[in-house]
C-alpha positions, 0 to 999 in steps of 0.5 A: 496523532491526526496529522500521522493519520491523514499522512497514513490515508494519503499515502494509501490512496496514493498507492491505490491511484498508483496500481489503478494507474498502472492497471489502466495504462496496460489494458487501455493504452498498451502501455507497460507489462501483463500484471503476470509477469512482474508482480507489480501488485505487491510492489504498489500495495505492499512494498510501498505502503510499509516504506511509506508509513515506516518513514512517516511513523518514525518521523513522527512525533509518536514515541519521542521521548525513546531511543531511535532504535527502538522507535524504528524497531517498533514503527517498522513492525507497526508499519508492517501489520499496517502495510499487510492489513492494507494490502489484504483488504485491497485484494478483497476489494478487487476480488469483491468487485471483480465478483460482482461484475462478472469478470473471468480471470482465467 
C-alpha cells in the first residue's frame, strides 16, 4: 500500500513541475503558446494525473485476487476521483497564490 502511495505523490508532483515547466517556458523564455489558447492545464493536471494512477492502481497489488475487469472498472473510477480531487486542489493553490500576490488576470 505505501510503495502505491509514494508512486501516486510522484506522480503528482511530476505533473505539477510539468505545468510549472511550461508556464515558465511561455512567459520567461517565449517558449510555446499563450495558456488560452490550448487548454493545456487540463491536459497537465487532470488528463495525466488519471492515466498515470489508472496505470499504477491497476498494477498494483490492490485487489488481486479479482477479475482484471473488474480491477480496471474499479481503479479507473479511483483514479478518476483521485485525478478530479487533484486537479481542484491545484487550481485553488494557484488561485490562492495568484490572490495573495496581487496578480490581475484580466
Amino acid at each position: 500500500m505505501f510503495p502505491l502511495l509514494t508512486r501516486l505523490v510522484w506522480v503528482s508532483l511530476g505533473c505539477w513541475l510539468l505545468f510549472i515547466a511550461e508556464r515558465f517556458a511561455y512567459n520567461v523564455l517565449d517558449l510555446g503558446v499563450p495558456y488560452h489558447t490550448l487548454p493545456t492545464t487540463y491536459l497537465w493536471l487532470l488528463v495525466l494525473p488519471w492515466l498515470c494512477y489508472w496505470f499504477l492502481m491497476t498494477r498494483s497489488q490492490l485487489m488481486a485476487s479479482r477479475r482484471r475487469t473488474f480491477r480496471v472498472s474499479v481503479f479507473g473510477f479511483a483514479a478518476l476521483l483521485l485525478a478530479v480531487g487533484f486537479f481542484c486542489s491545484s487550481v485553488a493553490v494557484i488561485w490562492t497564490g495568484v490572490k495573495w500576490s496581487g496578480i490581475q488576470f484580466w
